[in-house]
SERO-353357 format. One record per residue: x, y, z of N, C-alpha, C in turn. Coordinates in Angstrom, 2 decimals. Example, Ala and Ser with C-alpha at 12.3 -4.5 7.8 and 13.67 -1.06 7.14 Angstrom:
% SERO-353357
n.c1 = 13.19&n.c2 = -5.69&n.c3 = 7.80&ca.c1 = 12.30&ca.c2 = -4.50&ca.c3 = 7.80&c.c1 = 13.20&c.c2 = -3.30&c.c3 = 7.80
n.c1 = 12.85&n.c2 = -2.25&n.c3 = 7.08&ca.c1 = 13.67&ca.c2 = -1.06&ca.c3 = 7.14&c.c1 = 12.90&c.c2 = 0.03&c.c3 = 7.87
***
This chain:
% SERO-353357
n.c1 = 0.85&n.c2 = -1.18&n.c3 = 0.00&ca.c1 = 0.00&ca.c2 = 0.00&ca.c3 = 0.00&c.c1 = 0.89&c.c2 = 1.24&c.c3 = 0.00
n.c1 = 0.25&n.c2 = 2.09&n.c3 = -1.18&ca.c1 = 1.50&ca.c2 = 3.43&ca.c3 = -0.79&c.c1 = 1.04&c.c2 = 3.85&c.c3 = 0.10
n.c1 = 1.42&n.c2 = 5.04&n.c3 = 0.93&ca.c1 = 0.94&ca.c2 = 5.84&ca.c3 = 1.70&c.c1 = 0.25&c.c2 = 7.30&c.c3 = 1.75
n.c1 = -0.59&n.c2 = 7.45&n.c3 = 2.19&ca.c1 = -1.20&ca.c2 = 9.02&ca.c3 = 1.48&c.c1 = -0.42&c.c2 = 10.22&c.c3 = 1.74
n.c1 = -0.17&n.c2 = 10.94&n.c3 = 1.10&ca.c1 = 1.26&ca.c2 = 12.37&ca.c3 = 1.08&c.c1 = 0.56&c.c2 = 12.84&c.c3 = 2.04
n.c1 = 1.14&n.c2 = 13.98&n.c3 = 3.09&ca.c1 = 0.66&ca.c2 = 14.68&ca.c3 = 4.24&c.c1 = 1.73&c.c2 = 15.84&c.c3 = 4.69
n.c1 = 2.36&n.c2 = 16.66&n.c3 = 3.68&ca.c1 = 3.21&ca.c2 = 17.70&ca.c3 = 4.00&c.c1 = 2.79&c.c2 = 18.33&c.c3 = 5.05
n.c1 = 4.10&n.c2 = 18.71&n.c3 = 5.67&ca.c1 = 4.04&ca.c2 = 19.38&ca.c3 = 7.11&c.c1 = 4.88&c.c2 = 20.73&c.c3 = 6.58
n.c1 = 4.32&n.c2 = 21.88&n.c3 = 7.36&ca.c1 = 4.61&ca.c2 = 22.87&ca.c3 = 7.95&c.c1 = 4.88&c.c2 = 23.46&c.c3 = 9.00
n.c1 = 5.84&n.c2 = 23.84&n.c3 = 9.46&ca.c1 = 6.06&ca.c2 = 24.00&ca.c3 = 11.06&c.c1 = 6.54&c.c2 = 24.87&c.c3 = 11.57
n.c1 = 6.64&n.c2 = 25.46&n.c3 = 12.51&ca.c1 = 7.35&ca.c2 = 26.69&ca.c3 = 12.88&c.c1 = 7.82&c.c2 = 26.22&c.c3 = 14.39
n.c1 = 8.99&n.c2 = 26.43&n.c3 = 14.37&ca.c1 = 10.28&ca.c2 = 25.94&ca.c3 = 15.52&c.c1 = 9.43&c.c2 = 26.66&c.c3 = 16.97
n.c1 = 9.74&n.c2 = 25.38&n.c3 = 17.58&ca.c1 = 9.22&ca.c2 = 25.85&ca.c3 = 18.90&c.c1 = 7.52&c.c2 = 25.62&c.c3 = 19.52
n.c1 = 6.90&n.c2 = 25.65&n.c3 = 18.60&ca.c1 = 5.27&ca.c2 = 25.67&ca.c3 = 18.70&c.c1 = 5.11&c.c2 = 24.27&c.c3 = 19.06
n.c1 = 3.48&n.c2 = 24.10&n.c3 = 19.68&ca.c1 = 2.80&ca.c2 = 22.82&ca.c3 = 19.90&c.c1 = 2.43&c.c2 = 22.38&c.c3 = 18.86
n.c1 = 2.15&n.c2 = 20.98&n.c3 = 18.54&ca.c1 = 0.99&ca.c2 = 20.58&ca.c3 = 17.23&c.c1 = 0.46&c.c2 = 19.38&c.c3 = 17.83
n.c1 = -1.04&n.c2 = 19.49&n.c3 = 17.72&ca.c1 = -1.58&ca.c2 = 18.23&ca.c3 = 17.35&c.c1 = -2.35&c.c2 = 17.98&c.c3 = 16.23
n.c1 = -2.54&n.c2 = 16.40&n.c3 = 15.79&ca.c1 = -3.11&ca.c2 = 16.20&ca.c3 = 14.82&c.c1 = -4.07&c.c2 = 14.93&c.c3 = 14.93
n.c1 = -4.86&n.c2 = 15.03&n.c3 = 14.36&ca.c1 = -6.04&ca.c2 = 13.55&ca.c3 = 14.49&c.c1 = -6.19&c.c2 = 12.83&c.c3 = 13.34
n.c1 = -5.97&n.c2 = 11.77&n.c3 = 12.91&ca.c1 = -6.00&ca.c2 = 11.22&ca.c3 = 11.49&c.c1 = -7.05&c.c2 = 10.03&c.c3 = 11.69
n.c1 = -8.53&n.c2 = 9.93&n.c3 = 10.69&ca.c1 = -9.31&ca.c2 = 9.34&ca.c3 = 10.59&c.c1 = -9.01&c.c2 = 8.17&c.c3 = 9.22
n.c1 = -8.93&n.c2 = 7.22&n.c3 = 9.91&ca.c1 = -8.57&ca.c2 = 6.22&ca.c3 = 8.55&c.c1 = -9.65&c.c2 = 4.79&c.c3 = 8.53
n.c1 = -9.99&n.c2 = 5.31&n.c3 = 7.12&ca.c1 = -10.71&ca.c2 = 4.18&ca.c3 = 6.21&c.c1 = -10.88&c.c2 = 3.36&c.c3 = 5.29
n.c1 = -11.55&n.c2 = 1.97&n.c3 = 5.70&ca.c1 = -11.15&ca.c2 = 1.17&ca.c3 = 4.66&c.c1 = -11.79&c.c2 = 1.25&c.c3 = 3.17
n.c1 = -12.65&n.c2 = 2.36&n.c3 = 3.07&ca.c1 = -13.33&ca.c2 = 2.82&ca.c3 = 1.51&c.c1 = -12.80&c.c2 = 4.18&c.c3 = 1.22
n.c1 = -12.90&n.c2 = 4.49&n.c3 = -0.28&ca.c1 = -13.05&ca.c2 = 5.75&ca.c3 = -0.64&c.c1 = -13.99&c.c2 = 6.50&c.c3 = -0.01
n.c1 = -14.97&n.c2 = 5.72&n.c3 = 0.03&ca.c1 = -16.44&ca.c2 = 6.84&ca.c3 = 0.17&c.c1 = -16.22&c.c2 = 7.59&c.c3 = 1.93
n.c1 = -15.50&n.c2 = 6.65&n.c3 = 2.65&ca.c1 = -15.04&ca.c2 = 7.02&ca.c3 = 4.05&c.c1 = -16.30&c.c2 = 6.72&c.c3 = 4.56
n.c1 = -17.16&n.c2 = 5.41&n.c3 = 4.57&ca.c1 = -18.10&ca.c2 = 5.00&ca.c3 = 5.10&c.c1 = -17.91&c.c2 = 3.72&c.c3 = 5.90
n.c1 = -16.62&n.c2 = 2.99&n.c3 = 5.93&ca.c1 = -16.37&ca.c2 = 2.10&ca.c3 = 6.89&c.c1 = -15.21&c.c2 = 2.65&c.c3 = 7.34
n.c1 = -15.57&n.c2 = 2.44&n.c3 = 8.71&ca.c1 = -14.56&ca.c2 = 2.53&ca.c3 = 9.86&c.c1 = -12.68&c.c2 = 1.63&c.c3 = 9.76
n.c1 = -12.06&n.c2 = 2.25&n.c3 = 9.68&ca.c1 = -11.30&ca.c2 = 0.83&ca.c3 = 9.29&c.c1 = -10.82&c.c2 = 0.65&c.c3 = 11.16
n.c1 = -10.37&n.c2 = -0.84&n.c3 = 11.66&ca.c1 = -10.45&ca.c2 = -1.43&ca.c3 = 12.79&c.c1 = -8.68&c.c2 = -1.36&c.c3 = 13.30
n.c1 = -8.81&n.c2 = -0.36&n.c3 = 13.98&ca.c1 = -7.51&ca.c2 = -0.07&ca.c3 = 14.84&c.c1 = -7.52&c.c2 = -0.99&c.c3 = 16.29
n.c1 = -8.08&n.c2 = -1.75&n.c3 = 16.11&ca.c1 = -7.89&ca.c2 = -3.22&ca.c3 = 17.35&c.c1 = -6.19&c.c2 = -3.78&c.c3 = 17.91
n.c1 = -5.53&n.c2 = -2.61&n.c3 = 18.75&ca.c1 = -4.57&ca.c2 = -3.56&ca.c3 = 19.02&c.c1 = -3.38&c.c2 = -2.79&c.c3 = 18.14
n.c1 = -3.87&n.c2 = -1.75&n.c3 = 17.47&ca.c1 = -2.82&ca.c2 = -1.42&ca.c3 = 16.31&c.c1 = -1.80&c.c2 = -0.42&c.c3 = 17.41
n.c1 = -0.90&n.c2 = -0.44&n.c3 = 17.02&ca.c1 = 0.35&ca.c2 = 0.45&ca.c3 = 17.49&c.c1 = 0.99&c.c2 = 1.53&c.c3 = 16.58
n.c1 = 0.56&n.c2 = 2.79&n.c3 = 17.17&ca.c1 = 1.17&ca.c2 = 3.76&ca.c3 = 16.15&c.c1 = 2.13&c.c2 = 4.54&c.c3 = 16.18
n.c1 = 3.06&n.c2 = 4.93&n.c3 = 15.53&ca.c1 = 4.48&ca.c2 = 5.76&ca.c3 = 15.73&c.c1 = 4.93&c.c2 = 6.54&c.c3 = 14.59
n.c1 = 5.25&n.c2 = 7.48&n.c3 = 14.71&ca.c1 = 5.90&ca.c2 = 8.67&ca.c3 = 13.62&c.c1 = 6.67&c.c2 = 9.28&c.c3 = 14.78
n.c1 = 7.49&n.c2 = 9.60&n.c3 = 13.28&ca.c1 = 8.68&ca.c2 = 10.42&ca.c3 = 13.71&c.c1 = 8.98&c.c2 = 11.65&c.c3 = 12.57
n.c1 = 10.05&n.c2 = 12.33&n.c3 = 13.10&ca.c1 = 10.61&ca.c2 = 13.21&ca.c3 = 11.68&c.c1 = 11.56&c.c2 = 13.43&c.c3 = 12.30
n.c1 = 12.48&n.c2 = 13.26&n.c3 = 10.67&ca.c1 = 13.95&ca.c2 = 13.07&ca.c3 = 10.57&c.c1 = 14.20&c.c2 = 13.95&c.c3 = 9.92
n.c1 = 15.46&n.c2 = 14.77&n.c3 = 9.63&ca.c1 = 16.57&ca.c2 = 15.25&ca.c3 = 8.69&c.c1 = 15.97&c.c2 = 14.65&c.c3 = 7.60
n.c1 = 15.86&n.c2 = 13.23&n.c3 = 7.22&ca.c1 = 16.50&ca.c2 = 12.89&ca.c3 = 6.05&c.c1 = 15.97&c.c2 = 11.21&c.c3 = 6.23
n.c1 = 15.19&n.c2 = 10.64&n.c3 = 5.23&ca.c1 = 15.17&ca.c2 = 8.83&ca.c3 = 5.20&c.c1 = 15.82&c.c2 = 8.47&c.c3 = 6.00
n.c1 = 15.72&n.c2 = 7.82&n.c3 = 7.11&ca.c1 = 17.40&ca.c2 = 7.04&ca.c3 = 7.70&c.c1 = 18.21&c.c2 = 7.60&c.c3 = 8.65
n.c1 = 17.68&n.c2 = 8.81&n.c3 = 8.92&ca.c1 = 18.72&ca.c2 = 10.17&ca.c3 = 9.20&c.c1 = 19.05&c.c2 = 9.78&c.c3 = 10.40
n.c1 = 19.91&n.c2 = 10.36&n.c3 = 11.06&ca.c1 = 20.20&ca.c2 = 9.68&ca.c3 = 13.12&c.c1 = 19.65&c.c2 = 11.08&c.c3 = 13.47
n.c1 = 19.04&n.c2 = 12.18&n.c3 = 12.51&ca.c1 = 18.52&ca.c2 = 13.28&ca.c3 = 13.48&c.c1 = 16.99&c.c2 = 12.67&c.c3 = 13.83
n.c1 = 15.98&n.c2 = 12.63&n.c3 = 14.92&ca.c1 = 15.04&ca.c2 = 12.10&ca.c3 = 15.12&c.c1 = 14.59&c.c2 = 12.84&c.c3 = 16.42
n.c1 = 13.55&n.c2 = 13.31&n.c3 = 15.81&ca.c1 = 12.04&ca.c2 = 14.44&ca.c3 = 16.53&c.c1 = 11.34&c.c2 = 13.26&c.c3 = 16.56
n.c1 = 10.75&n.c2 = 12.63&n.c3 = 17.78&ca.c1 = 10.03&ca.c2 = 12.18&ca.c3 = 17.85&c.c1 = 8.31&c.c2 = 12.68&c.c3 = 18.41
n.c1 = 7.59&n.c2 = 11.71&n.c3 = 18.25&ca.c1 = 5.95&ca.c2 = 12.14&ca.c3 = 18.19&c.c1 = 5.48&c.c2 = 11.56&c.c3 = 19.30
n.c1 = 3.96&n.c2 = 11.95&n.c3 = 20.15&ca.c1 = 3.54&ca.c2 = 11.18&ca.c3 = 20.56&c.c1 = 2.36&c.c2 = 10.63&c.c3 = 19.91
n.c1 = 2.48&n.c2 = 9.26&n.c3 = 19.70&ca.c1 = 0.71&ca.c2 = 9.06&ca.c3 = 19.23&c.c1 = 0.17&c.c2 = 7.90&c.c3 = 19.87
n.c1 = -1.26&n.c2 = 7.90&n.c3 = 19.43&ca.c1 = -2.29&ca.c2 = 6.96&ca.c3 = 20.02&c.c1 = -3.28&c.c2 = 6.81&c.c3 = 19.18
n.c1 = -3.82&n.c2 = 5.38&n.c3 = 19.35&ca.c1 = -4.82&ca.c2 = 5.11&ca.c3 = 18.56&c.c1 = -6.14&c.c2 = 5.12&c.c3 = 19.35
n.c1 = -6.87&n.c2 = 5.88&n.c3 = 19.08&ca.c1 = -8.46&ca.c2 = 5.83&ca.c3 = 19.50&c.c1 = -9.73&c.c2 = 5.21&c.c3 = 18.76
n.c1 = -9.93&n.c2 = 4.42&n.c3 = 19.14&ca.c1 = -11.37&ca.c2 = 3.52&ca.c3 = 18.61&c.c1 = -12.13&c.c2 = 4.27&c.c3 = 18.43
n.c1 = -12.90&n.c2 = 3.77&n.c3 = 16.93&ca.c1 = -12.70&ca.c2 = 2.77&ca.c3 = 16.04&c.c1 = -11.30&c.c2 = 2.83&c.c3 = 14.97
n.c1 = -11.14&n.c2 = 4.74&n.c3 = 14.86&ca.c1 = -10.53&ca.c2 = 4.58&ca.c3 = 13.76&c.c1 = -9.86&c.c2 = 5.70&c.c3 = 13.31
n.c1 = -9.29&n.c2 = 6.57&n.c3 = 15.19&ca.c1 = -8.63&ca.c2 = 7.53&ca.c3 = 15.18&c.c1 = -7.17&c.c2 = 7.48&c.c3 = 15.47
n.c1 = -6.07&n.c2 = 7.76&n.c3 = 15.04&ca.c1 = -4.80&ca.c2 = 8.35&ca.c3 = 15.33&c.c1 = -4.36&c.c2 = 9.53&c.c3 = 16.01
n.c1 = -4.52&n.c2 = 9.77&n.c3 = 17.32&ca.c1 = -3.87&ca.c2 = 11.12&ca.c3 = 17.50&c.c1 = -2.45&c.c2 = 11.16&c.c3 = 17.70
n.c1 = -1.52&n.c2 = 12.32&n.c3 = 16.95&ca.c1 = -0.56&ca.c2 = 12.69&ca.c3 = 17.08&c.c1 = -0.09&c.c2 = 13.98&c.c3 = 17.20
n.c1 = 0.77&n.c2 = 14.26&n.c3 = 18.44&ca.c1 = 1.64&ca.c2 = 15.22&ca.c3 = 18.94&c.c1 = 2.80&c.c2 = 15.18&c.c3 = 18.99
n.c1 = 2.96&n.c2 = 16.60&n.c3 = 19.04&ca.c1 = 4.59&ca.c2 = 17.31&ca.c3 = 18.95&c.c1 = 4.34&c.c2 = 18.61&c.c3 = 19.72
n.c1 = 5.34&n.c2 = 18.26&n.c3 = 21.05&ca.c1 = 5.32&ca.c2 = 19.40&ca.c3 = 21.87&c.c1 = 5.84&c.c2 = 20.43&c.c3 = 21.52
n.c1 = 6.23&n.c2 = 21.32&n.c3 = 22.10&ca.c1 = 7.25&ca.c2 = 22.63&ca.c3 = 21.97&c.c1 = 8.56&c.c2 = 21.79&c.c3 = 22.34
n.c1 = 8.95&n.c2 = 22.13&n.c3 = 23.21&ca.c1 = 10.26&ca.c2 = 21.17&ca.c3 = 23.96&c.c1 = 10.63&c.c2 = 20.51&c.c3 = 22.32
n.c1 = 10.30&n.c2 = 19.52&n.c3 = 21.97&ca.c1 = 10.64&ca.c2 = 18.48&ca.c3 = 20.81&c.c1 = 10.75&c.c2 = 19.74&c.c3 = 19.24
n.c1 = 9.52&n.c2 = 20.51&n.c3 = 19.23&ca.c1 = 9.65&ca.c2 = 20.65&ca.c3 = 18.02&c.c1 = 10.50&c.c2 = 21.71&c.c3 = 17.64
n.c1 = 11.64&n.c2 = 22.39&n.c3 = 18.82&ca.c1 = 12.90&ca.c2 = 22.92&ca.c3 = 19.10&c.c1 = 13.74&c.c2 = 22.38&c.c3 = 18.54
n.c1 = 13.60&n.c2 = 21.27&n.c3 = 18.07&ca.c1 = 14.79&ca.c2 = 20.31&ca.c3 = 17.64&c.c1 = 14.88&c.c2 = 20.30&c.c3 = 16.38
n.c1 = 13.37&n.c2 = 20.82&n.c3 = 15.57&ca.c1 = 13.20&ca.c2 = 20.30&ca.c3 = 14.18&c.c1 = 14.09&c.c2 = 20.98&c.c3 = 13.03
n.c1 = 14.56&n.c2 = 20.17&n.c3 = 12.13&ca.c1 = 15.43&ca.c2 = 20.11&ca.c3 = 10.90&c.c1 = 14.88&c.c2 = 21.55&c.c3 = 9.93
n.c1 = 15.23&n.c2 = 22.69&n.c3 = 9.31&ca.c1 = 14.85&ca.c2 = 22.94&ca.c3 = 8.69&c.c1 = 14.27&c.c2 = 22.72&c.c3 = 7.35
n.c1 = 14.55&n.c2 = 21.25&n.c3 = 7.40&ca.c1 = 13.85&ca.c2 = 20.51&ca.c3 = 5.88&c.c1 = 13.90&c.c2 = 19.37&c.c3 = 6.13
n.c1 = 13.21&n.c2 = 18.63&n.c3 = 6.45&ca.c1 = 13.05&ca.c2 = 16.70&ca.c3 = 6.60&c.c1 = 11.74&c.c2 = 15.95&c.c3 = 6.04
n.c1 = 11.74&n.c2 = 14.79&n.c3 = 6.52&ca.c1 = 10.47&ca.c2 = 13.92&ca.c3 = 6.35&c.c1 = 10.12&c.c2 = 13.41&c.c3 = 7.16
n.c1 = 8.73&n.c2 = 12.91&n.c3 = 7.26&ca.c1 = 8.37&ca.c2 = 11.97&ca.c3 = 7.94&c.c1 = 7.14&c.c2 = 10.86&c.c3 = 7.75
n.c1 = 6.79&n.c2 = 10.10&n.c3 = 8.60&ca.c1 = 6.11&ca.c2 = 8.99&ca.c3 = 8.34&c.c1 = 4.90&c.c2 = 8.65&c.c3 = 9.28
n.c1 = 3.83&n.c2 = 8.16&n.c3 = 9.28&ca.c1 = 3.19&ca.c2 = 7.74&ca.c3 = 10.34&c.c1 = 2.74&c.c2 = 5.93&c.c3 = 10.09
n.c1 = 3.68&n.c2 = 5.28&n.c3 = 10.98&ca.c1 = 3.34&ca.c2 = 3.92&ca.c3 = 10.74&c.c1 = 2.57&c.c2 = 2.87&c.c3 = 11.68
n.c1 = 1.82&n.c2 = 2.01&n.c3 = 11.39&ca.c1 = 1.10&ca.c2 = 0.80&ca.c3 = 12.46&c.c1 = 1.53&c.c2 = 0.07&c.c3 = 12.31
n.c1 = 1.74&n.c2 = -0.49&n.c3 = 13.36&ca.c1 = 1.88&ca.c2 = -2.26&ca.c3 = 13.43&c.c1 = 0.89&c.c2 = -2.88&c.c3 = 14.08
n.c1 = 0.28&n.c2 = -3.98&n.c3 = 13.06&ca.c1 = -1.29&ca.c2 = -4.59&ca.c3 = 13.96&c.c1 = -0.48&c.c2 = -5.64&c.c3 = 14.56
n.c1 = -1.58&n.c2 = -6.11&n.c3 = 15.24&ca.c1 = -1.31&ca.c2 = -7.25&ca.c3 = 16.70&c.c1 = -0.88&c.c2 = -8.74&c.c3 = 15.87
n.c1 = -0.91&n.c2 = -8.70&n.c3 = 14.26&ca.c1 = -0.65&ca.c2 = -10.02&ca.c3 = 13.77&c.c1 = 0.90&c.c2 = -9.50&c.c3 = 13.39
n.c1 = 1.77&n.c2 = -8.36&n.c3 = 13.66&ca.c1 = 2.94&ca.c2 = -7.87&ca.c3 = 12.99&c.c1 = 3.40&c.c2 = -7.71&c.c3 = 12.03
n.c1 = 2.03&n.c2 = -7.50&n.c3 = 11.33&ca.c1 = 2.33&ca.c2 = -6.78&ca.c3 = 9.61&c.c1 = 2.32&c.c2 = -5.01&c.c3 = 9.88
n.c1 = 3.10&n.c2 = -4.46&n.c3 = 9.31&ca.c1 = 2.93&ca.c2 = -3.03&ca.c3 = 9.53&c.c1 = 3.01&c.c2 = -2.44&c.c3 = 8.21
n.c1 = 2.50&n.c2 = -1.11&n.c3 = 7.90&ca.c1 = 1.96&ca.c2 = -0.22&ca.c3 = 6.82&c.c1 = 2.52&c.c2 = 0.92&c.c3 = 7.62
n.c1 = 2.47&n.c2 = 1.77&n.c3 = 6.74&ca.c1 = 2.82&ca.c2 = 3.02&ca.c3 = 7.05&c.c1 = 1.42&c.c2 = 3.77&c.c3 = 5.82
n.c1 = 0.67&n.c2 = 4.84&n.c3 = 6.52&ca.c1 = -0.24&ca.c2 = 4.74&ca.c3 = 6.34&c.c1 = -0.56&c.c2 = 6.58&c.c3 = 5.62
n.c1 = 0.58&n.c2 = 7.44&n.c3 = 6.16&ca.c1 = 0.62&ca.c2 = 9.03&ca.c3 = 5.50&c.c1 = 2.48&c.c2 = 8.86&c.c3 = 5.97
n.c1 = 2.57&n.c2 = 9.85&n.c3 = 4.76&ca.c1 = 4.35&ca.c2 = 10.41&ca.c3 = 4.95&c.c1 = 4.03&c.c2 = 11.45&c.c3 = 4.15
n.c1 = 5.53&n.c2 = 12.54&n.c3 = 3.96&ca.c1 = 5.67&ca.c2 = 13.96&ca.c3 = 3.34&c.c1 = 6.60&c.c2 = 14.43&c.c3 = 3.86
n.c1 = 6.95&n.c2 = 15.34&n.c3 = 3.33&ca.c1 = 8.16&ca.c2 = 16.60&ca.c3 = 3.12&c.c1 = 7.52&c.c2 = 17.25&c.c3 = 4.73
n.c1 = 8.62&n.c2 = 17.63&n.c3 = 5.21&ca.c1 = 8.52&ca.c2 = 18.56&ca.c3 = 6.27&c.c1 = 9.37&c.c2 = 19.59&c.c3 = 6.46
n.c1 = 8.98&n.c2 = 21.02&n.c3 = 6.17&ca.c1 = 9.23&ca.c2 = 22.15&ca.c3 = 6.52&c.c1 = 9.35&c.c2 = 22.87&c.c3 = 7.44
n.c1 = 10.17&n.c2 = 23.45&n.c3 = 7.82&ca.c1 = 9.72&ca.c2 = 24.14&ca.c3 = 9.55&c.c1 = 10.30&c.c2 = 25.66&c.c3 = 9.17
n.c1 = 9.55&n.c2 = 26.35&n.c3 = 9.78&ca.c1 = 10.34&ca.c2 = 27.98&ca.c3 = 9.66&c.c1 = 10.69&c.c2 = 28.58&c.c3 = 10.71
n.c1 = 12.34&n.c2 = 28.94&n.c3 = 11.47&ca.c1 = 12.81&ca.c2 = 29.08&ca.c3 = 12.29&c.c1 = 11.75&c.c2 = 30.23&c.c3 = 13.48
n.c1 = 11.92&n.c2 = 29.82&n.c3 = 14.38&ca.c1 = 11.45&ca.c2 = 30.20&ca.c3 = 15.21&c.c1 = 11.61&c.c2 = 31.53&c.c3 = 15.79
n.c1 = 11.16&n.c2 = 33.08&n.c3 = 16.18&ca.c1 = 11.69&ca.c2 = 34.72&ca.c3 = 16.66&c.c1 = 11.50&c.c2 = 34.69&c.c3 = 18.36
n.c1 = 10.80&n.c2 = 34.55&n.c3 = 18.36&ca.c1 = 10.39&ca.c2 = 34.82&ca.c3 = 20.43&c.c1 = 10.90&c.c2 = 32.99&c.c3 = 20.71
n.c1 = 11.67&n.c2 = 33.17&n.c3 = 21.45&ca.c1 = 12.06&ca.c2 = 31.66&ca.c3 = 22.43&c.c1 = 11.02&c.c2 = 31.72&c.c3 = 23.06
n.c1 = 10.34&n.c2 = 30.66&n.c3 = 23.41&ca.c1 = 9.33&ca.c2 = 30.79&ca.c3 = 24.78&c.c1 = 9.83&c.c2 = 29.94&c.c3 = 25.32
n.c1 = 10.39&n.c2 = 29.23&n.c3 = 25.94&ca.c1 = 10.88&ca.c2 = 28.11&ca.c3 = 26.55&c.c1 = 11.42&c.c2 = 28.82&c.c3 = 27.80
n.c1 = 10.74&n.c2 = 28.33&n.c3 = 28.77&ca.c1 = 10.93&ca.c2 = 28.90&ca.c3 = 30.41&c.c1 = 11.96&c.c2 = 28.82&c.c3 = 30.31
n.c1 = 13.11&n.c2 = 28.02&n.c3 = 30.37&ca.c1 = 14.72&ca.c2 = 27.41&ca.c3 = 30.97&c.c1 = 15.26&c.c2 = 28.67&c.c3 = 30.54
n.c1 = 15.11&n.c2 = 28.54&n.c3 = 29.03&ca.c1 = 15.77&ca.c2 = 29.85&ca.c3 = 28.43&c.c1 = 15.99&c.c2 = 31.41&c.c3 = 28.54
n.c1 = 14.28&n.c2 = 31.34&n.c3 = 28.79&ca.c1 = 13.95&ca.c2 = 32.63&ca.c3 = 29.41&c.c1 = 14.39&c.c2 = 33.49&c.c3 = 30.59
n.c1 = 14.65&n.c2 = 32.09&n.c3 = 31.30&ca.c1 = 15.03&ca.c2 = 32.19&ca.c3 = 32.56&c.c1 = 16.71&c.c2 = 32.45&c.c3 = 32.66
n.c1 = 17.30&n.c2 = 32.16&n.c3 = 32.01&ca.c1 = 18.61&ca.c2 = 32.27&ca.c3 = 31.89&c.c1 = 19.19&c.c2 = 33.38&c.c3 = 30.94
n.c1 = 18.40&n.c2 = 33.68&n.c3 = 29.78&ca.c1 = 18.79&ca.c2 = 35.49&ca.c3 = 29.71&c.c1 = 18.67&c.c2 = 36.66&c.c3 = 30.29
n.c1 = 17.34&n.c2 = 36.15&n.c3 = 31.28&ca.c1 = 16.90&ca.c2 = 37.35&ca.c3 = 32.00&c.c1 = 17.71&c.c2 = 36.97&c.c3 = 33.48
n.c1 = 18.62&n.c2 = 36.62&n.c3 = 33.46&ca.c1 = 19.84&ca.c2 = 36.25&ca.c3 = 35.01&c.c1 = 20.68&c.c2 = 36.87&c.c3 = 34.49
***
């Protein structure tokens, strides 16, 4: 199965969440069955890359994905990478199910307490 494109845009530093509804028709009239499924994305630099922003996600019944990216994490992000969102069902076949280009546009105001806290000392 290819995977459906899902370009990201991002701006350094910010929260994101995202909810991904996935089905087993075009028409998006059956639920497809996240029973047990395990979900994970990441974004990298680069295919392969050892740079790695990781996500949090979860699968919500019947046939939701939620995924996040804190502030803290998305401090880290590549000014140009990719990424992936993949399952593995409970029989250990896995798909990867959206990927795309990821963009981020550097970040002007730090908000990050630690930081804040340490220019203004």
């Amino acid at each position: 199965m290819t995977p459906g494109k899902l370009a990201l845009s991002l701006y350094r530093g910010d929260s994101y969440r995202w909810s991904f509804l996935l089905w087993t028709d075009a028409a998006k009239t059956i639920p497809a069955d996240l029973t047990g499924v395990i979900a994970k994305a990441e974004i990298r630099d680069k295919p392969g890359g050892n740079m790695i922003v990781p996500t949090v996600c979860a699968v919500v019944l019947p046939n939701t994905i939620t995924m996040v990216l804190d502030a803290l994490d998305s401090q880290l992000l590549p000014p140009a990478g990719v990424w992936d969102l993949q399952l593995t069902y409970p029989t250990g076949e896995v798909a990867t199910v959206l990927a795309g280009a990821v963009t981020t546009t550097a970040d002007v105001t730090d908000s990050a307490t630690s930081r804040m806290l340490r220019s203004v000392a």
